[in-house]
C-alpha positions in Angstrom: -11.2 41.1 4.7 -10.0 43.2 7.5 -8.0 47.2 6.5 -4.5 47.5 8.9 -2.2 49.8 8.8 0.6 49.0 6.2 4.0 47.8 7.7 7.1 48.0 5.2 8.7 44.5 5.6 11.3 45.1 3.7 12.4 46.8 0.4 14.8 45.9 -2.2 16.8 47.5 -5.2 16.3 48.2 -8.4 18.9 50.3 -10.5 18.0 53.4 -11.8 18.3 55.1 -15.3 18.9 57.7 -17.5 21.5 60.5 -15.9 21.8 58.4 -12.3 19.0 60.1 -10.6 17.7 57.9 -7.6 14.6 57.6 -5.8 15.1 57.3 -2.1 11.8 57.1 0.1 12.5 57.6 3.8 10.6 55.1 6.4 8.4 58.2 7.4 7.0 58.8 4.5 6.2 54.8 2.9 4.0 54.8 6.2 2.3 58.0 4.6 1.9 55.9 1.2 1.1 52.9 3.5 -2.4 54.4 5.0 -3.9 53.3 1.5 -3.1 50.2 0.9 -4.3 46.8 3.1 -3.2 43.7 4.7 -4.6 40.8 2.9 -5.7 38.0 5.8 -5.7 34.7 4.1 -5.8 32.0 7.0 -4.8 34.5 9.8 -1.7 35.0 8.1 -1.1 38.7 7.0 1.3 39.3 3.9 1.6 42.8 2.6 0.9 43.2 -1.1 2.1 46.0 -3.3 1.8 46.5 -6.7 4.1 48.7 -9.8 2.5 48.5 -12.4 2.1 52.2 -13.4 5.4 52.9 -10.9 7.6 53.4 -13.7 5.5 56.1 -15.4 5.8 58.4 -12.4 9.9 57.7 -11.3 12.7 57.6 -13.1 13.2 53.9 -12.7 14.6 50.8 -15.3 11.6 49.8 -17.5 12.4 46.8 -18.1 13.1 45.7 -14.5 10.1 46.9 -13.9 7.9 45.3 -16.0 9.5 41.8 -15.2 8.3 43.1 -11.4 4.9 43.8 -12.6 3.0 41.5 -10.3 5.1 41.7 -7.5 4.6 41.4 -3.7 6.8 44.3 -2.4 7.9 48.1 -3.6 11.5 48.3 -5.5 13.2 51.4 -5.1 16.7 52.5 -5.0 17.7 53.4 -1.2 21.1 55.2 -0.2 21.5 55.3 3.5 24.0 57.2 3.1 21.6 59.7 1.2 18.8 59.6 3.3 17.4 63.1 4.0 14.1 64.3 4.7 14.2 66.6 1.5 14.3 63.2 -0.7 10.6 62.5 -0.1 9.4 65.8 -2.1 10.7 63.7 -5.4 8.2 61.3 -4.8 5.8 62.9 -7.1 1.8 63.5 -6.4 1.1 61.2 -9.9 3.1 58.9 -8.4 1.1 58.7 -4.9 -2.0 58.5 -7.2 -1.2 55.7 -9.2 0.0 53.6 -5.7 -3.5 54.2 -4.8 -5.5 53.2 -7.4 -3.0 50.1 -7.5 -3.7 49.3 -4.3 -7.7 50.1 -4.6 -7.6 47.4 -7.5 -5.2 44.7 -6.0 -7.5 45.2 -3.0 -10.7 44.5 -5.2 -9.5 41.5 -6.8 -7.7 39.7 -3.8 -10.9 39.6 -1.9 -13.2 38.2 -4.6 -10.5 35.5 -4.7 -10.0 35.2 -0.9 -13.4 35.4 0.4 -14.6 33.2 -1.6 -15.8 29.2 -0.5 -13.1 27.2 -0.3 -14.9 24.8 -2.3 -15.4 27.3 -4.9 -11.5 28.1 -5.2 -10.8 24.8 -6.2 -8.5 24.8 -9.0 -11.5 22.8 -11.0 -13.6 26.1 -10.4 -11.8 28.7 -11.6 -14.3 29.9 -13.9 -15.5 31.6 -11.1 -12.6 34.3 -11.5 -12.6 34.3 -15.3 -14.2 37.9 -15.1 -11.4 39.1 -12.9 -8.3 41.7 -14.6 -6.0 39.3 -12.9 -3.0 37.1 -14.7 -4.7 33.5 -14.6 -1.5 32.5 -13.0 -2.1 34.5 -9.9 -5.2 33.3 -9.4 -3.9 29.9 -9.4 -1.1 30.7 -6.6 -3.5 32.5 -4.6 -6.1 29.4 -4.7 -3.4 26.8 -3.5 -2.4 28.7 -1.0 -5.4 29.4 0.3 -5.9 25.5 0.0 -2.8 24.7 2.2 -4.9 26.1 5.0 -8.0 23.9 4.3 -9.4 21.7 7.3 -9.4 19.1 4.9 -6.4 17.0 5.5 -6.5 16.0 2.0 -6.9 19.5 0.6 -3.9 20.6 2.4 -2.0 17.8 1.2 -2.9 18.3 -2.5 -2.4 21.7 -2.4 0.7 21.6 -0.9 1.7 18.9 -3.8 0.5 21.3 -6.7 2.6 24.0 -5.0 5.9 21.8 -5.1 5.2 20.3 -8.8 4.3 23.9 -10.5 7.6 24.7 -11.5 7.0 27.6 -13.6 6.6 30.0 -10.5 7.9 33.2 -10.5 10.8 34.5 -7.9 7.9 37.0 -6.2 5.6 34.3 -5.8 8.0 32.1 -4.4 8.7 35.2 -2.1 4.9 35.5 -1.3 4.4 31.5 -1.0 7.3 31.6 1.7 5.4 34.3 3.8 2.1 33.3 3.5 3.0 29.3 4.1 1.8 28.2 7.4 4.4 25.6 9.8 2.2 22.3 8.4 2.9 23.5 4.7 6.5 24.5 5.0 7.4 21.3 6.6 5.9 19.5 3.9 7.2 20.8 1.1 10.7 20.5 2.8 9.5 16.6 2.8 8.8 17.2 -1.4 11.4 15.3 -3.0 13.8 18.4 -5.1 11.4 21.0 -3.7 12.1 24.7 -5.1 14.1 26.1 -1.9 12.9 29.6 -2.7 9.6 28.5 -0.9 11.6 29.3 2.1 12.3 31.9 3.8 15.9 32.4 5.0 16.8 32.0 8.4 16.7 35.5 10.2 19.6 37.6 10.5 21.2 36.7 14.3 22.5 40.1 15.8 25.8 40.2 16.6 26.6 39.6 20.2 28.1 42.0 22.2 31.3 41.9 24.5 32.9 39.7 21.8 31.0 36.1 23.2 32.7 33.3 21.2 30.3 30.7 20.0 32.1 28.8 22.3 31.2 30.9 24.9 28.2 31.2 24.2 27.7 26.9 23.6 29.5 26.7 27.6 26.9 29.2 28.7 24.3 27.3 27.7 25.8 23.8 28.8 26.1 25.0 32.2 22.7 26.7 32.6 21.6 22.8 32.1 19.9 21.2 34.8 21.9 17.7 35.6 18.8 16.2 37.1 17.3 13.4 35.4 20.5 12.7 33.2 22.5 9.2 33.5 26.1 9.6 34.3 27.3 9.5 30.7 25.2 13.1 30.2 26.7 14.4 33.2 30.6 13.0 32.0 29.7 14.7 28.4 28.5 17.9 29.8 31.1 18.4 32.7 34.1 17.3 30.1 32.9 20.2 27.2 33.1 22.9 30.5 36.3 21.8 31.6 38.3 20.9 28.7 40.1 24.5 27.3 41.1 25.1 23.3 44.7 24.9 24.3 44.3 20.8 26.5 41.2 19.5 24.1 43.2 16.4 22.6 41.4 15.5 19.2 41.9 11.5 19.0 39.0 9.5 17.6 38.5 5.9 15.5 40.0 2.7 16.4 42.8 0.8 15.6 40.8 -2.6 15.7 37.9 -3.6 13.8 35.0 -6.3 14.7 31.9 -5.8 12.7 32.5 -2.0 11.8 35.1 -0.1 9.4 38.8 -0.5 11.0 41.8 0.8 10.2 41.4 2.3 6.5 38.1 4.4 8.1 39.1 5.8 11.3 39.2 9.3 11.9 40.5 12.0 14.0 39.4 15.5 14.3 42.3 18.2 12.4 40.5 21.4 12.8 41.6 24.2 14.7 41.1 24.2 18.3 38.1 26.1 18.8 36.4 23.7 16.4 37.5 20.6 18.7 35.7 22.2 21.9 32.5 23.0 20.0 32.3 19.9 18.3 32.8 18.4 22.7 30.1 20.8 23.9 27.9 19.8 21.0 28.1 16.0 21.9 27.1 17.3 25.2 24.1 19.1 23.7 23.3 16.2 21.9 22.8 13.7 24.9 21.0 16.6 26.6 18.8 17.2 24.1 18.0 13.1 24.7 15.9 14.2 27.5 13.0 15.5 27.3 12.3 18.3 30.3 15.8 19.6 29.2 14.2 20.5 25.8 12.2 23.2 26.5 14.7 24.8 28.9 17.8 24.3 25.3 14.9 26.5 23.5 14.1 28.9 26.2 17.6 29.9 26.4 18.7 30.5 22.7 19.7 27.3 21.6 17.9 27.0 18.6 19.4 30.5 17.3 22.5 29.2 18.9 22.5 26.2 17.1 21.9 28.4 13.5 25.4 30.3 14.1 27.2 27.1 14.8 25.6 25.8 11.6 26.7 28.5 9.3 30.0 29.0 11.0 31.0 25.4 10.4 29.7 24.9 6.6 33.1 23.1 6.3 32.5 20.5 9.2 30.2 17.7 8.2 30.8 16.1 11.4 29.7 19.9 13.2 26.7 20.5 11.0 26.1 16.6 11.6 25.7 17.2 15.4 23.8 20.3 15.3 21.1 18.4 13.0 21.2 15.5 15.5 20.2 17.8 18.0 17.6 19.8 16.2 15.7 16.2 15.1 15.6 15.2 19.0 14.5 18.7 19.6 11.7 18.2 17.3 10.4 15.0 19.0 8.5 17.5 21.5 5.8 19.1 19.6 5.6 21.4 21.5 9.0 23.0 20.5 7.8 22.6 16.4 6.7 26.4 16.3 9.7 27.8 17.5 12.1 25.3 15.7 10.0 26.6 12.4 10.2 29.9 13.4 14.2 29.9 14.0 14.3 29.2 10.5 15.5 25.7 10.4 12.9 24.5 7.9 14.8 25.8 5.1 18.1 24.7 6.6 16.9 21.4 6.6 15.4 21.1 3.2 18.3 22.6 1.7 20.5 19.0 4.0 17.4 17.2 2.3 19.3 17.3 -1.3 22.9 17.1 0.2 24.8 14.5 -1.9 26.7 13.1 1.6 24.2 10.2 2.5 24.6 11.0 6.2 23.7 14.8 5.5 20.1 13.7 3.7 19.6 11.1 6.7 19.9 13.1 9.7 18.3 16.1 8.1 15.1 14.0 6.5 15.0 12.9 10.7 14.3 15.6 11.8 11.9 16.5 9.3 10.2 13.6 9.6 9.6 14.4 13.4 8.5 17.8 12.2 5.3 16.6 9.8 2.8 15.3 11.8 0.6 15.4 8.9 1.9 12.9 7.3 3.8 11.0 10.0 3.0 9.3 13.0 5.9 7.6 14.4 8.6 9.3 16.0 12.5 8.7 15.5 14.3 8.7 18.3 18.0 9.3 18.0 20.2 6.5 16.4 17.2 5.6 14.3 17.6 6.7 10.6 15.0 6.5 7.4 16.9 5.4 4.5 13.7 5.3 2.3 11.6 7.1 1.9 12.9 10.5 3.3 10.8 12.4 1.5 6.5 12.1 1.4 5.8 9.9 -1.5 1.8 8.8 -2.9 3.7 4.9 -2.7 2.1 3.0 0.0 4.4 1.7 2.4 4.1 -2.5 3.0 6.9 -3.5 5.1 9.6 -2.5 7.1 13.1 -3.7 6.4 15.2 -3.3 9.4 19.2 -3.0 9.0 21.4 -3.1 12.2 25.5 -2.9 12.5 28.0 -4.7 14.4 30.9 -3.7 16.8 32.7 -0.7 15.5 29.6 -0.4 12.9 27.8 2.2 12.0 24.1 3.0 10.5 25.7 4.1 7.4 28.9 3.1 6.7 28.4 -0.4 7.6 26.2 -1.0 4.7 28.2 1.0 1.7 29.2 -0.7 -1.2 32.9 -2.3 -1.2 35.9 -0.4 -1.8 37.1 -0.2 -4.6 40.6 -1.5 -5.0 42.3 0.3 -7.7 42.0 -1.7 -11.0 41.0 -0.2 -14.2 37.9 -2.9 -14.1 36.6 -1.6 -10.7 37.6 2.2 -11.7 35.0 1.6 -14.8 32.4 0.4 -12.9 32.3 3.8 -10.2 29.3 5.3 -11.9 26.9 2.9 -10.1 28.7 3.2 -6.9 27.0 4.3 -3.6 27.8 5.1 -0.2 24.9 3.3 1.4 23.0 0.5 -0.8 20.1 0.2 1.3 19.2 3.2 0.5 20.2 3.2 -3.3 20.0 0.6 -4.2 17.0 -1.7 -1.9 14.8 1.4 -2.4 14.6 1.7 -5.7 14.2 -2.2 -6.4 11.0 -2.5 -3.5 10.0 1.3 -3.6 6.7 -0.1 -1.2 9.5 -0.9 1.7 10.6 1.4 4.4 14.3 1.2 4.6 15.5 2.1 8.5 19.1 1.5 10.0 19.4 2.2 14.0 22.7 3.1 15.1 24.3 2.6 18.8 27.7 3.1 20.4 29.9 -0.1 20.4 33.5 -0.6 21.1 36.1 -3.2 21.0 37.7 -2.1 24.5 36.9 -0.5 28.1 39.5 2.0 27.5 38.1 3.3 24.3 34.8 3.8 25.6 33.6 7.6 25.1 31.8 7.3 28.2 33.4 5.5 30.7 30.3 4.9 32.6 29.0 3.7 29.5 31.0 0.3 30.3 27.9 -0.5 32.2 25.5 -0.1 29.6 27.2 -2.5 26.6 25.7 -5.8 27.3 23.2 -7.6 24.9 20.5 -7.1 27.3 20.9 -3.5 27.5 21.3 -2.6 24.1 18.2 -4.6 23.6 15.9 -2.9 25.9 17.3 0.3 24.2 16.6 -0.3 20.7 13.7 -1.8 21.5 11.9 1.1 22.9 13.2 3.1 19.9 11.7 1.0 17.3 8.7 0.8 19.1 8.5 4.6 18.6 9.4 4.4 15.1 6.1 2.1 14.3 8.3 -1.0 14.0 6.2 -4.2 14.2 3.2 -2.8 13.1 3.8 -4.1 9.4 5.4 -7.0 8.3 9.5 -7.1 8.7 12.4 -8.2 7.3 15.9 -7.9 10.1 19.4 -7.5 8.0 22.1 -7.7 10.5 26.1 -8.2 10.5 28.2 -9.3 13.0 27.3 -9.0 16.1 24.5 -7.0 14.8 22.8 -10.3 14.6 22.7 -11.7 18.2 21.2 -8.1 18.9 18.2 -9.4 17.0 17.9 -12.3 18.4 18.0 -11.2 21.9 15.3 -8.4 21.0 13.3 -10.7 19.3 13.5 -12.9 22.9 12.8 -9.9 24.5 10.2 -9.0 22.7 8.5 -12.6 23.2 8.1 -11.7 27.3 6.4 -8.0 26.3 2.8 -7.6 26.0 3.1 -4.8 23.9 5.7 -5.9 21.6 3.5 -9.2 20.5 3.1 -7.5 16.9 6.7 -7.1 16.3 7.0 -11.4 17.0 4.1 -11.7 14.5 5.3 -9.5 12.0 8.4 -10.6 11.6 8.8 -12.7 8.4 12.4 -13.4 7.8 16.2 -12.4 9.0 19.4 -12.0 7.0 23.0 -12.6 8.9 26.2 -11.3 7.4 28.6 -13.3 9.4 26.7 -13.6 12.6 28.9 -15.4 15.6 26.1 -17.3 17.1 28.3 -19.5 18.7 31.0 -16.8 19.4 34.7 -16.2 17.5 37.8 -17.1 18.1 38.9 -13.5 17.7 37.2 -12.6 21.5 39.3 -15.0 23.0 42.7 -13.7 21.0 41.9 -10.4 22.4 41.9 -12.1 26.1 45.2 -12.8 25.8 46.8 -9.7 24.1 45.4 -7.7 27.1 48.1 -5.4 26.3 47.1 -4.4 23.1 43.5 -5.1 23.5 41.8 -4.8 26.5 38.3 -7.1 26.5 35.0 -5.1 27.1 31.6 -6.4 28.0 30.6 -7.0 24.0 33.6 -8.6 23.3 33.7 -11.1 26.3 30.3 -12.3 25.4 31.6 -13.3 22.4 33.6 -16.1 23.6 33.6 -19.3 21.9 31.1 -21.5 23.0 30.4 -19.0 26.3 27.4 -20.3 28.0 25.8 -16.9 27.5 25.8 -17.4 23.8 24.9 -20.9 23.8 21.5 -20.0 26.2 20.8 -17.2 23.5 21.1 -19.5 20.6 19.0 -22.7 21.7 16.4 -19.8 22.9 16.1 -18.5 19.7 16.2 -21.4 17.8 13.3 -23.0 19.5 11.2 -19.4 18.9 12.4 -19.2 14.8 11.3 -23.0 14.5 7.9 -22.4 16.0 7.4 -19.2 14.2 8.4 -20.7 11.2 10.8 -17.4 10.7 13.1 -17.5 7.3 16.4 -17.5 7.7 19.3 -16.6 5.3 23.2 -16.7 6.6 26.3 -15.6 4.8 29.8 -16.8 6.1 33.1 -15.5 5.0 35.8 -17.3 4.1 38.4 -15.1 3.8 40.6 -13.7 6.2 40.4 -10.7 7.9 43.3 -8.3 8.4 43.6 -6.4 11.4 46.0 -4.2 12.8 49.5 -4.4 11.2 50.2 -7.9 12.5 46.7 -9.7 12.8 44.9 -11.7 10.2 42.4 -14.1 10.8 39.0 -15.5 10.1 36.5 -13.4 12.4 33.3 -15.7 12.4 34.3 -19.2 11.0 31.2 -21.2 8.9 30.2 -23.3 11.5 29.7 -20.0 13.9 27.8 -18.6 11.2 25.6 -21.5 10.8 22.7 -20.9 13.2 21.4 -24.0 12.5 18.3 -23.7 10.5 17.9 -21.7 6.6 20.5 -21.7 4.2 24.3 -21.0 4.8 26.0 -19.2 2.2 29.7 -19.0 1.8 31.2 -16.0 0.0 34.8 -15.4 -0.9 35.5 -12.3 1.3 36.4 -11.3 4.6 34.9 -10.2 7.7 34.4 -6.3 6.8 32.9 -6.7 3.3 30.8 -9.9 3.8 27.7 -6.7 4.1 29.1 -4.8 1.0 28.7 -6.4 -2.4 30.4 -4.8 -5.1 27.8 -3.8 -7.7 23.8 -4.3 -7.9 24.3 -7.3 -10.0 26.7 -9.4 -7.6 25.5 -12.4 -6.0 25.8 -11.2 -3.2 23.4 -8.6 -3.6 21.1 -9.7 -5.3 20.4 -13.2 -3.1 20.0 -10.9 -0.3 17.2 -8.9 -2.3 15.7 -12.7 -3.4 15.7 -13.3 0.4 13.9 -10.0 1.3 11.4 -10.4 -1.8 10.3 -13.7 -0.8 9.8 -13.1 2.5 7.4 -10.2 1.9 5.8 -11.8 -0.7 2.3 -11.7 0.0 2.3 -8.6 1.6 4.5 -6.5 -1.3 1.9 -8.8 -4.3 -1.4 -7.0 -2.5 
């Protein structure tokens, strides 16, 4: 154990009795104090330790408080700043000064038996070995995982961190001490604990106030433009040049769609109602967000402030999920790089995120337990890029994980939203049944049924018309082809196709599949993802197009057609080519196949209503055809665990993965 020089991290209050008196000890004189006591190295981390237990025999301090601090990590006096003279220090008595040091002496005595010793012989098993110490067995026990959570043992560590999370009878100091002494690889995994204590963490340091009055507007433009705009596709550079140009006073705040194919329509779409500066930030974020896509522009987002940048946004905005949303986004693509981990730890998002970890808004816990995930390479070795979301599990769990189920939206979709459970509609007998309800039942409902199944849903831009686009070089970008190439390189981060899987798609969701799966099939290096895939569920998939593309041809008034949407004519030859391709790789696979039609028609817009996908476009020709009595938007949402619809689907996914979830 090496002797330093004591520094004062901080100090905190404790009330004073009798006639008022206080205590006040000046920084100048705690660094007198601090010449006798030591910094405890455990791990190359240095935590200061002081102790009270004979402090309140020498000041006039609160007993009681006092004794509930006997073990603590820090020094609890009473400071006025207002009060603070030099004469103040001659209070501090000589018995006092004595008593610190023979504290000290002892803590000092004890702490190195404990920390010096073998690792192997501070095994919880082998505590006898400190039976002889005048130490609170409890201590000894804290002191011994955390010294654990620094083992080269991978297993060790992992353990240790594990007894940490599930020892819930901690006290607030040792909490306090855990959170200093914790290393990056053990605060990221206890974030990753499922209903971790958040007093593990420390807070995220106080940001000085900037001077000249910068906005965080300002400040988010600043760093916008100091981007580089090599390297970046024209939809980064549109993002980036928009958030610079647009003012407070001209930002227009218009989002959602008034048509609907494959996503949520009317009765979900949205538009922004803050206040203007809110509008701008929420445009320079989105900028942020496609910057932070690429990785040499990483580094230079850190360099400048951005993570601290990024923290002020986050606690300004604690009423904008949509703000906090972004911000998160960015952070997880930020932690892709591992080279950015220490300084995204030590900006003090590891306890912003575990605290997202337990939000109650699905989309919160997801894009939070993202970037965690790409934070804990201990445990993790794939990478999620952005648009790719773990359902289940978000948090480390002992379960072994089999197979990969694989869910993917449709036009106007979305990884979330897509697959909620239906609306309900009112009536008493639906109002009853609201317990049970949840906002995403992949995740609720999939997960706890096959527990042994990673759960992901990918997300990607889609729109119903040109002029909608929020890029409009995007246009380019929107064919099957593309998106496939996208995704594909995505999943492949993610570890997709390296254990069996099971696809779930909707709408047009489900020609996506089919033409990654076909791409795939002419990829060396995709070969496992064709061997691993077991079986595919279609929620009114138009394999041989809709009648609703062709509609919006010729309303070009109200709808203008976009790339998507034109390759969804009926019977185009693009989706006939697709289909007969496929077909002819699922027969010689020998892939399962599951396909659910609606019957039921769809209402869209104020005028519109009509059957999306008919029966015989959802037929793809080989597995069973189901038809269900609902429309287009809800053929993906069944209405509680025990509907049929839900519960063929988990048949369907159970069967598949049969022989791999039975080992």
């Amino acid at each position: 154990m090496s002797v330093a020089a004591l520094r004062l991290i901080r100090c905190r209050r404790l009330s004073t009795t009798g006639s008022g008196a206080r205590r006040v000890l000046p920084w100048k004189h705690m660094k007198k104090i601090a010449k006798v006591t030591s910094a405890v190295v455990l791990g190359g981390c240095v935590f200061i330790t002081y102790e009270m237990l004979q402090l309140d025999k020498a000041l006039t301090l609160d007993t009681q408080a006092a004794q509930q601090e006997r073990y603590q990590s820090f020094i609890y006096l009473k400071t006025n700043p207002s009060h603070e003279r030099e004469s103040t220090a001659k209070e501090i008595t000589q018995k006092t000064r004595k008593e610190l040091h023979k504290v000290a002496r002892k803590f000092m005595e004890i702490s190195s038996r404990i920390l010096l010793q073998p690792l192997d012989a501070a095994c919880s098993e082998k505590q006898e070995h400190f039976s002889h110490l005048d130490v609170d067995p409890h201590e000894v026990a804290l002191w011994v995982l955390l010294k654990r959570t620094r083992s080269d043992s991978q297993d060790v560590r992992l353990h240790a961190v594990q007894e940490l999370a599930e020892n819930h009878h901690w006290h607030d100091y040792q909490y306090q001490t855990a959170a200093q002494v914790l290393d990056q690889r053990a605060a990221v995994g206890l974030a990753r604990t499922p209903q971790v204590d958040r007093r593990f963490f420390l807070s995220p340091p106080t940001l000085p106030d900037k001077e000249n009055g910068v906005s965080v507007e300002d400040e988010l433009r600043q760093l916008l433009a100091s981007l580089p705009q090599s390297e970046v596709d024209q939809c980064v550079q549109y993002f980036t040049s928009l958030a610079l140009r647009e003012s407070s006073q001209s930002l227009a705040a218009q989002r959602g769609g008034l048509w609907c194919f494959g996503g949520n329509g009317l009765p979900y779409a949205q538009s922004l109602t803050s206040v203007p500066s809110e509008k701008v930030e929420s445009f320079c974020l989105q900028a942020l967000v496609q910057h932070s896509k690429v990785q040499s522009h990483c580094d230079h987002i850190v360099a400048h402030g951005g993570l601290q940048l990024l923290q002020r946004v986050f606690q300004l905005r604690k009423d904008s999920l949509k703000i906090q949303r972004n911000v998160v986004r960015i952070v997880g693509n930020l932690a892709l790089n591992e080279r950015v981990h220490q300084a995204i730890v030590q900006s003090g998002w590891v306890s912003v995120l575990a605290e997202m970890m337990q939000s109650p808004h699905v989309m919160q816990a997801a894009h939070a337990a993202r970037a965690l995930a790409n934070l804990d390479r201990e445990t993790v070795t794939e990478k999620y890029q952005d648009g790719v979301y773990i359902l289940h599990p978000q948090a480390r769990s002992d379960q072994p994980i089999k197979a990969d189920v694989l869910f993917v939206h449709g036009l106007l979709g979305a990884a979330f939203k897509t697959w909620r459970q239906k609306d309900c509609d009112g009536s008493k007998e639906e109002a009853g049944s609201r317990e049970d309800y949840t906002e995403c039942w992949p995740q609720s409902w999939l997960a706890a049924d096959c527990p042994n199944l990673r759960v992901l849903s990918v997300e990607y831009d889609s729109h119903l018309s040109d002029w909608r686009a929020k890029c409009p070089a995007e246009n380019q970008r929107k064919s099957l082809a593309s998106r496939s190439r996208e995704l594909l390189k995505k999943l492949k981060s993610a570890g997709v196709g390296e254990r069996p899987v099971v696809w779930v798609a909707h709408s047009m969701g489900g020609l996506l599949v089919k033409k990654m799966l076909l791409d795939a099939a002419e990829d060396p290096e995709m070969q496992g993802l064709l061997r691993n895939t077991k079986g595919i569920v279609f929620y009114s998939v138009p394999h041989r197009g809709t009648y609703m593309a062709e509609y919006s041809v010729s309303v070009r008034y109200l709808l203008f057609p976009s790339v998507e949407v034109r390759e969804l004519c009926k019977d185009s030859p693009a989706l006939c080519d697709l289909n007969e391709n496929f077909l002819t790789m699922a027969r010689e696979r020998e892939y399962k196949v599951l396909s659910f039609a609606e019957t039921m028609p769809t209402t869209i817009g104020p005028m519109i209503k009509l059957l999306v996908v008919p029966p015989q476009s959802a037929d793809l020709g080989i597995g069973d055809l189901i038809q269900v009595d609902t429309d287009h938007l809800n053929i993906c949402k069944p209405e509680r665990k025990d509907s049929f619809l839900y519960k063929r689907s988990l048949l369907f996914i159970q069967e598949a993965l049969h022989n791999c979830l039975s080992h």
